[in-house]
C-alpha positions as CSV (number, residue, x, y, z in Angstrom):
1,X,2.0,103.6,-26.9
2,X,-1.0,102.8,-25.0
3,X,-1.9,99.6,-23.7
4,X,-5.7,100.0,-23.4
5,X,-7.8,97.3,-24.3
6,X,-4.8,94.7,-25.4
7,X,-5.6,91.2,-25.0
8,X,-4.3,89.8,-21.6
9,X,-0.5,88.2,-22.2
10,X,-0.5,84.7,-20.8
11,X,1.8,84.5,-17.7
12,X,4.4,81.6,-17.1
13,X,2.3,78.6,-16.8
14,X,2.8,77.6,-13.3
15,X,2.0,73.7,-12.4
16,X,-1.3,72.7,-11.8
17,X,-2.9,76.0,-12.8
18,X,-6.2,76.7,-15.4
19,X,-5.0,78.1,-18.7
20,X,-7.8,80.6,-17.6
21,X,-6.3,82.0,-14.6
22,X,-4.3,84.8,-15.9
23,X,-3.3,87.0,-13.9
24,X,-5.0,90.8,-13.6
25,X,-2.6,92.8,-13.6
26,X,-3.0,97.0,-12.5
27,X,-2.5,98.2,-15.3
28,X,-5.1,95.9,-17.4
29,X,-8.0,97.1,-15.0
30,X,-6.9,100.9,-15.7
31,X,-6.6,100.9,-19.0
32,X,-9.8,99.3,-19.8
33,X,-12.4,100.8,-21.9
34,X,-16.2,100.6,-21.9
35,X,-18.5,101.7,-24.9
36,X,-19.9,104.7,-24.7
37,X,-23.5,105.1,-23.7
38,X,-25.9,105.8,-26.6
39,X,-27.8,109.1,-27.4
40,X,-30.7,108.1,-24.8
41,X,-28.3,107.5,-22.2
42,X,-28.5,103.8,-21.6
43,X,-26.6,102.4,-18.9
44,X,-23.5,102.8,-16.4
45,X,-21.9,106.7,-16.0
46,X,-18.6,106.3,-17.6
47,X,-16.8,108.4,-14.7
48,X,-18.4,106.1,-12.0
49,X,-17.4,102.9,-13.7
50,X,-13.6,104.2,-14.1
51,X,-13.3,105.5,-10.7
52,X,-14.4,101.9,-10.0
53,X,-11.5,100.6,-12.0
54,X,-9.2,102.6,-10.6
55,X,-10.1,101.4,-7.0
56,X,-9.7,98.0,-8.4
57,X,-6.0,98.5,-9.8
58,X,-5.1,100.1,-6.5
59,X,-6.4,97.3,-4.4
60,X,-4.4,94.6,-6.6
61,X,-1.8,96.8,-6.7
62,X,-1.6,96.7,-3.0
63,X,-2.1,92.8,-2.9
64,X,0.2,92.1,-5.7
65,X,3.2,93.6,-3.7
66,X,2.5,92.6,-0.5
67,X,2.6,88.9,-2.4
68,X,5.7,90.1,-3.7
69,X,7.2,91.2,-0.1
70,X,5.8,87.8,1.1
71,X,7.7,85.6,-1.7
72,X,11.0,87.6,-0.8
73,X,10.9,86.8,3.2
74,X,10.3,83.1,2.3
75,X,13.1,83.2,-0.1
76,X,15.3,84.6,2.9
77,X,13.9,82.5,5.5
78,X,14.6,79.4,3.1
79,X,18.4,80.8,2.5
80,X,18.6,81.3,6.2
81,X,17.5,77.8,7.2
82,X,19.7,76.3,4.1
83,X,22.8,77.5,5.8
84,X,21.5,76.6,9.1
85,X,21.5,73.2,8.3
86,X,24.6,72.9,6.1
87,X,26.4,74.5,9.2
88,X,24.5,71.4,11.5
89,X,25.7,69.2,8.9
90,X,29.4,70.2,9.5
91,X,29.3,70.6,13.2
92,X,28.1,66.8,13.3
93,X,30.8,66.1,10.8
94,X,33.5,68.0,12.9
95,X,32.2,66.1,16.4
96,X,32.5,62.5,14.7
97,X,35.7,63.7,13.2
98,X,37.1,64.4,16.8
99,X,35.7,61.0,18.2
């Protein structure tokens, strides 16, 4: 089943962001359609605007996982730092323990 021109699904509201800011997603941008010119040939070349749109998709695409890759290191880096401190926390522990 094609998903060309579906309306956009609203993502996860996420605090303190516009009901309007829905997120363009790769997909969305290549399956969208555009009229067809009419018999006089009015307006943009159909080929140009989708190789447009397919540039577009692959640029988000690109952003969209290196947002991804960004969201995983600070989900490690936050692990790594939890445990960090929780092993501070038990060294002090230990030391006043041994006092």
């Amino acid at each position: 089943m094609s998903m060309r021109n579906q309306p956009l699904e609203p993502e996860v509201p996420a605090p303190y962001r516009s009901q309007a800011c829905v997120r363009l997603l790769p997909w969305q941008v290549r399956e969208r359609r555009f009229k067809q010119v009419g018999m006089g040939r009015r307006g943009l070349e159909p080929g140009d605007v989708y190789a447009f749109l397919d540039r577009v998709a692959d640029d988000l695409a690109v952003a969209y996982a290196a947002l991804d890759a960004s969201r995983r290191e600070t989900a490690t880096i936050k692990d790594a730092l939890h445990r960090w401190q929780s092993e501070q926390g038990r060294a002090r522990q230990a030391e006043r323990g041994e006092r």
